[in-house]
C-alpha positions in Angstrom: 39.3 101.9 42.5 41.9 104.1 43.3 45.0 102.1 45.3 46.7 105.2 47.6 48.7 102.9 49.4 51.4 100.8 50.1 49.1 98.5 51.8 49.7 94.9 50.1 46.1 93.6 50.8 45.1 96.7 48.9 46.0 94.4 45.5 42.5 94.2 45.2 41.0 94.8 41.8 37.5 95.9 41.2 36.2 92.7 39.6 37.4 90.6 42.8 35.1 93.4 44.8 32.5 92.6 41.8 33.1 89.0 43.2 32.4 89.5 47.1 28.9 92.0 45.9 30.0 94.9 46.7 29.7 98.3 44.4 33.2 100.2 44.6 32.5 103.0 42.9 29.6 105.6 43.4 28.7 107.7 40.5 25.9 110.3 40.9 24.8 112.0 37.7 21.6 114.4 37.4 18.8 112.0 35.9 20.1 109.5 38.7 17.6 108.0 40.9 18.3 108.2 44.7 20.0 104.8 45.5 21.2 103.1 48.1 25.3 102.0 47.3 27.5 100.3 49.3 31.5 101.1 49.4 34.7 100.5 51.1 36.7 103.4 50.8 34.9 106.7 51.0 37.8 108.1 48.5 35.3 106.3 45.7 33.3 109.7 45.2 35.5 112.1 47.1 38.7 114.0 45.8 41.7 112.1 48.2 45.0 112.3 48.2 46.8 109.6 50.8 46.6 109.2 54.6 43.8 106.4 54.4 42.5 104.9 58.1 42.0 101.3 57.6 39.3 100.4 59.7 39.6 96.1 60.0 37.4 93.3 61.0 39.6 91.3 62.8 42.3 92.0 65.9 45.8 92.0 65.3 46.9 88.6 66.3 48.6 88.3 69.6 52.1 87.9 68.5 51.8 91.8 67.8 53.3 93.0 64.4 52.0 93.4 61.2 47.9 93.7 59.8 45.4 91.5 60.4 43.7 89.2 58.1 40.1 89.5 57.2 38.1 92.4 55.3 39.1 96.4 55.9 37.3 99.4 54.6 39.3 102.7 54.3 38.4 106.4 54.9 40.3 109.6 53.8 40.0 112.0 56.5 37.6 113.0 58.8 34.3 110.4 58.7 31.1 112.1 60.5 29.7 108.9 60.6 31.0 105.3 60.0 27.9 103.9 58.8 27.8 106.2 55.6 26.4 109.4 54.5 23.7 111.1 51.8 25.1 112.4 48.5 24.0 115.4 46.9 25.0 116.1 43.6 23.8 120.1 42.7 22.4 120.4 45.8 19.6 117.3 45.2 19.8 114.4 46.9 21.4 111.8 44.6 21.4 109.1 47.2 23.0 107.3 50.2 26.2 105.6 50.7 26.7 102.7 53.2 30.5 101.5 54.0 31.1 98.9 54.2 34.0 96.0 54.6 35.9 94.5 51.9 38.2 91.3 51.4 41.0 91.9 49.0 40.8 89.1 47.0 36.9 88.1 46.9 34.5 87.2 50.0 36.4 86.3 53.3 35.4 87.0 56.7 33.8 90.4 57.2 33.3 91.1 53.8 29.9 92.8 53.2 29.4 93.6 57.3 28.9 97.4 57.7 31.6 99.3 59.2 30.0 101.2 61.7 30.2 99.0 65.0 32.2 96.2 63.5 35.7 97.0 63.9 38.5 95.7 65.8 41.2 97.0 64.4 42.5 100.4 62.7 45.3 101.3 60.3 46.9 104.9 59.9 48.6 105.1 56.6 49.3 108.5 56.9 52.6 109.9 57.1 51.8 113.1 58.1 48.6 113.3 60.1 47.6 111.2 63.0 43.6 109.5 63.3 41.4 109.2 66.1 38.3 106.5 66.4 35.3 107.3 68.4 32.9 106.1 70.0 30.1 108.2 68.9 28.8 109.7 65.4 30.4 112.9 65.1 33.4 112.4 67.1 31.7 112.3 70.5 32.4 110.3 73.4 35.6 107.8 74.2 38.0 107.9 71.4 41.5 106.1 70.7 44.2 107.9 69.0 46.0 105.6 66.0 49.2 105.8 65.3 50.8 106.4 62.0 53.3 103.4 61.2 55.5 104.1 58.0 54.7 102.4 55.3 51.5 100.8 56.9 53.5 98.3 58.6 51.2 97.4 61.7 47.4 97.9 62.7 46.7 98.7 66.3 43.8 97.1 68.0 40.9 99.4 69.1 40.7 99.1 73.0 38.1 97.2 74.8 35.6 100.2 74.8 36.0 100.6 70.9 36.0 97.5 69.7 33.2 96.8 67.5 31.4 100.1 68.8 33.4 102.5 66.7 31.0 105.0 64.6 33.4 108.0 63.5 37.1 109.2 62.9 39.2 112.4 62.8 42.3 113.9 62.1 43.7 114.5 65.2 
């Protein structure tokens, strides 16, 4: 698992993810049969950089600052579809990825729950590019634009429309 960030619940190391069930890293090779895997940060089988979204289970509490507790999943860039997408490797269909949440240090609330409708928060991690969360697949419909907060200080919550009906995110 590649850590991109200066996220503190991204401390997480592969064997606590081993813990909570959850395959972290997707590897398709040629004489692999089309499978069915389930990860929390799309960056496991793409080429990222930084800029991760954060997409969390729980609100930010009331009092305002900081991230909330509770699983998170994290996408690099623009995500067609929150619940996951096919993988082709040399132009076969190697198999399908799900995405799903994650608790840092084993299973906690969330952990396991597909991202795709479940959210209630979001994180922007980027320092350069700001992220919106929509409503749709495909970035249709009522979206929310995410701030970036340096050094991943603070989530924002999704508004009343997103929350826990978000399906896709952008660049914006």
């Amino acid at each position: 698992m590649k850590v991109r960030s200066l996220r503190t619940r991204m401390g997480a190391t592969a064997a606590a993810a081993a813990a909570a069930g959850i395959t972290m890293v997707y590897a398709a090779t040629p004489a692999a049969a089309v499978t069915t895997q389930y990860v929390s940060d799309n960056c496991d089988y793409r080429n990222c950089t930084e800029g991760d979204l954060y997409m969390n289970y729980h609100s930010v509490a009331s009092s305002g600052n900081g991230n909330p507790s509770g699983s998170f999943a994290a996408f690099y860039g623009n995500q067609y579809n929150h619940a996951g997408e096919t993988i082709s490797y040399n132009g076969t269909d190697a198999g399908t990825v799900n995405y799903v949440f994650v608790f840092a240090s084993g299973q906690g609330d969330g952990s396991g729950q597909l991202v795709k409708n479940n959210a209630a928060s979001a994180n922007n991690c980027s320092t350069v590019d700001g992220y919106r969360v929509y409503y749709n697949s495909g970035y249709a419909g009522h979206s929310q634009s995410i701030p970036h907060y340096w050094s991943c200080a603070s989530s924002t919550n999704l508004d009343a429309t997103l929350k826990n009906n978000n399906a896709s995110s952008h660049f914006a």
